[in-house]
C-alpha positions in Angstrom: 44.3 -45.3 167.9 42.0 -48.2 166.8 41.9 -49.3 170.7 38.7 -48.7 172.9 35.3 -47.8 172.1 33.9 -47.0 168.3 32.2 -43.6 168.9 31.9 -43.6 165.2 29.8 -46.4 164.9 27.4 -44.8 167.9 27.6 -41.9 166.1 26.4 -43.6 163.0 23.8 -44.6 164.7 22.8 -41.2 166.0 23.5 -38.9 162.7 20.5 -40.5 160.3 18.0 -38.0 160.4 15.1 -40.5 160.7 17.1 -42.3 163.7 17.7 -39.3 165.2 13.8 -38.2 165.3 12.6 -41.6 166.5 15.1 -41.2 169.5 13.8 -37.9 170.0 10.4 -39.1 170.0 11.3 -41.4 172.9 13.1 -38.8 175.0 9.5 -38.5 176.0 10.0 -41.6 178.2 6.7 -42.8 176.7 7.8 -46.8 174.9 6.4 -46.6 171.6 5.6 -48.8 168.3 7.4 -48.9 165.1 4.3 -47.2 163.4 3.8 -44.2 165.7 8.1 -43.8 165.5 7.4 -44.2 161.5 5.1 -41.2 162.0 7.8 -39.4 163.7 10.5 -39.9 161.5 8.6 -39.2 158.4 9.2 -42.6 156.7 7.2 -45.9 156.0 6.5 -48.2 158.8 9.5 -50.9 156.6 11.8 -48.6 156.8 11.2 -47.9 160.9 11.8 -51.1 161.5 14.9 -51.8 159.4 15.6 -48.4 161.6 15.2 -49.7 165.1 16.6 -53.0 164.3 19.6 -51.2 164.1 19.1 -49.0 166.9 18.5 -52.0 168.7 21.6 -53.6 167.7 23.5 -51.0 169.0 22.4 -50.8 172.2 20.5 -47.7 172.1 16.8 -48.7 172.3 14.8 -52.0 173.3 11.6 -53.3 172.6 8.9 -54.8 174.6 5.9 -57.2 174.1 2.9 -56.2 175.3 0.1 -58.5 173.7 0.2 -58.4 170.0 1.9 -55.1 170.2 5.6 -54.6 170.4 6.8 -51.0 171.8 10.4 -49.3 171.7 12.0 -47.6 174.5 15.4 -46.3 175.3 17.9 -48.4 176.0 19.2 -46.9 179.4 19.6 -43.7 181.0 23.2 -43.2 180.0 21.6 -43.1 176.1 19.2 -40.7 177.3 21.8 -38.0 178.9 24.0 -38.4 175.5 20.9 -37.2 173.5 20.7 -34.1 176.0 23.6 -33.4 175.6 24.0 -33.4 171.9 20.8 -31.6 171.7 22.5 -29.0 174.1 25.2 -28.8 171.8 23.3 -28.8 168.7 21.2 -25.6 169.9 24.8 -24.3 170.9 26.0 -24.2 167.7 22.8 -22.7 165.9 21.9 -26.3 164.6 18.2 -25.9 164.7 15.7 -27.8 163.0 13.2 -25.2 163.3 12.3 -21.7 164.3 11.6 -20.8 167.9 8.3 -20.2 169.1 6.0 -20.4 172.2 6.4 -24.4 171.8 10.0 -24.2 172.8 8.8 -21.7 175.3 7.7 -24.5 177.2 10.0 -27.0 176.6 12.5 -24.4 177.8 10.1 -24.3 181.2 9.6 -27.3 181.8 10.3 -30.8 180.0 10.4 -34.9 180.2 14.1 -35.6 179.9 13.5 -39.7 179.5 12.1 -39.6 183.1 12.9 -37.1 185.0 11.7 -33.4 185.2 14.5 -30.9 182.7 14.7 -27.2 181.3 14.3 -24.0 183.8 12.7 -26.1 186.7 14.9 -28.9 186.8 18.1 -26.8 186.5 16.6 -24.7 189.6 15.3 -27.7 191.8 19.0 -28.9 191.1 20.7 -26.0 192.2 18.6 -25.6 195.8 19.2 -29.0 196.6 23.1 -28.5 196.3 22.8 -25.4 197.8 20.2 -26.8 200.8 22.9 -29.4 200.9 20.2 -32.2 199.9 22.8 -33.2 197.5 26.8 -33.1 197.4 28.8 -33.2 194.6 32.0 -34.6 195.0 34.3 -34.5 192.2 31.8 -36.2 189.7 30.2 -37.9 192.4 26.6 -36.9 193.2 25.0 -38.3 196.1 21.9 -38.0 198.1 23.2 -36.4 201.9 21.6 -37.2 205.0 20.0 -34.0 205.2 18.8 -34.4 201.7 17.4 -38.4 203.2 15.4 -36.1 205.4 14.0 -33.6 202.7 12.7 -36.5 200.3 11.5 -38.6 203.4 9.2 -35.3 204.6 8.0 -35.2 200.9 6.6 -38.6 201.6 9.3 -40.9 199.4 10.6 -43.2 201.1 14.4 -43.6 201.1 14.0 -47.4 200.6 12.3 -46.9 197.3 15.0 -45.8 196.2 17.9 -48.5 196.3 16.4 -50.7 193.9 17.6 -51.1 190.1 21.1 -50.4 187.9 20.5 -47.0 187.6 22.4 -44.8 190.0 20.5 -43.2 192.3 21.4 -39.7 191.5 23.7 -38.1 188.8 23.8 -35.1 186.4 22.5 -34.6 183.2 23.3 -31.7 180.8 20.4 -29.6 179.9 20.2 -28.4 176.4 18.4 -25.2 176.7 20.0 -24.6 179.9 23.4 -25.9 179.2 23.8 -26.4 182.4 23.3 -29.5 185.1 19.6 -31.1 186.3 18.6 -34.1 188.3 18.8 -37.7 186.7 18.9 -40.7 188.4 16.1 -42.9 190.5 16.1 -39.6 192.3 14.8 -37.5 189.8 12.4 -40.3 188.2 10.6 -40.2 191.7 10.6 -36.5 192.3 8.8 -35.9 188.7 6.6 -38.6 189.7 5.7 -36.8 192.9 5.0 -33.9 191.3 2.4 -35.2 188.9 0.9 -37.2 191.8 0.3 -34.8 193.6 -1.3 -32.6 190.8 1.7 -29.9 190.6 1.9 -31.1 187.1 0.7 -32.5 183.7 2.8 -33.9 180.5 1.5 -32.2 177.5 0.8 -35.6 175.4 1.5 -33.8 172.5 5.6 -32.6 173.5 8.1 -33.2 175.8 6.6 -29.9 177.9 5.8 -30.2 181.9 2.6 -27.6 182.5 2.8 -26.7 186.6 -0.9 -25.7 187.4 -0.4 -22.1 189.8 -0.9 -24.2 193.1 1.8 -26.4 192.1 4.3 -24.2 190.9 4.5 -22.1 194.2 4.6 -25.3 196.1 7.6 -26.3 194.0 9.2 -22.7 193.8 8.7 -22.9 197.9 10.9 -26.0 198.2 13.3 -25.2 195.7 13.5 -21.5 195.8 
C-alpha cells in the first residue's frame, strides 16, 4: 500500500541515535539551543544543526527567536506522546540504553512528560480522577465531567483557562515505565503547574524527575488517593 501517511520517513527521523537524544532532551519541555542539544547528542554543534533542520522539516520540533538566541522545542503534543510511547516500548522490549539505578528511580516516581506531570504519580492522579468521576472516558474520548469542573475549580483553576489553544483539553498519554495511561492535555499542563506553584514540587534541572517535598506529596496523595 503506498497510500496514506509515510511512517517510514517519521520513523527515519526518530531512529538516528543523535536525533533521538536531542528529542529526548526536549521531553523535558524546557526549548533549547542547537549547542546545548549538540551536548546531548554527543556531536559537534554543525552536525546539530544539519540535525534539527531535519527534525524541523519533519514536523517534529520548532525553533524560536529569542534575541540573538534561537531555541528548539517540540513540535506539538501529539510528537511528545509518540516518544512516550516508544520509550514505553523500548523499555518493554529490554532496549535500554543504560543500567538502572536510583536516577530511574525517580524518573519512575515522578517525571516531565513535555508538560505535564508522568511515571507513578501521574498514572495514580489519572486513575482517581476516573474513578472520582473527574474525568470520563468514552471510547477514546476523554473529557473533563462536571464534577471533575468542580474539583479543578476548588483547586483554584479556573475552568475558563482552560478553553484556549489547539491542544485538546484532556487526553491520554502512554507511560513508559508505567505502561499504562496518565494525564495530557491543557488539563495536565495546568495541574503540574499548580503543583509547582504551590510548592508540592520541584523539576530536578538536571533530568526529567519531579521531587514532591513531604507537605506536598500528602496533599497530592489526599486528592488523588
Amino acid at each position: 500500500m503506498k497510500e496514506g501517511p509515510d511512517i517510514a520517513f517519521v520513523a527515519t527521523l526518530i531512529g538516528d541515535p543523535a536525533r533521538a537524544n536531542m528529542l529526548t532532551a526536549l521531553m523535558s519541555g524546557k526549548a533549547l539551543t542547537a549547542r546545548e542539544l549538540a551536548e546531548e547528542a554527543g556531536v559537534t554543534p554543525q552536525t546539530a544543526s544539519s540535525h534539527l533542520a531535519r527534525l524541523a522539516e519533519g514536523g517534529l520540533v520548532q525553533a524560536r527567536k529569542q534575541g540573538r538566541h534561537k531555541f528548539f522545542e517540540l513540535a506539538s503534543d501529539d510528537v511528545a506522546g509518540v516518544l512516550e510511547a516508544l520509550m514505553g516500548l523500548a523499555r518493554g522490549t529490554g532496549q535500554l540504553r543504560t543500567r538502572t539505578g536510583p536516577k530511574e528511580a525517580y524518573l519512575r516516581h515522578a517525571r516531565i512528560c513535555y508538560n505535564h506531570l508522568a511515571g507513578e504519580l501521574g498514572v495514580q492522579m489519572y486513575r482517581s480522577m476516573i474513578r472520582r468521576d473527574y474525568l470520563a472516558l468514552d471510547q477514546h474520548d476523554l473529557r473533563l465531567t462536571d464534577a471533575g469542573e468542580g474539583f479543578v475549580t476548588r483547586l483554584g483553576i479556573a475552568p475558563d483557562t482552560l478553553t484556549h489553544g489547539r491542544t485538546p483539553l484532556c487526553r491520554t498519554c502512554l507511560d513508559w515505565s508505567e505502561r499504562s495511561s496518565h494525564l495530557a492535555g491543557r488539563l495536565g499542563r495546568a495541574l503540574l503547574y499548580h503543583f509547582e506553584t504551590e510548592g508540592w514540587a520541584k523539576r530536578d534541572p538536571s533530568s526529567r524527575a519531579v521531587h514532591f517535598n513531604r507537605s506536598g506529596l500528602a496533599r497530592f496523595n489526599a486528592l488523588f488517593d
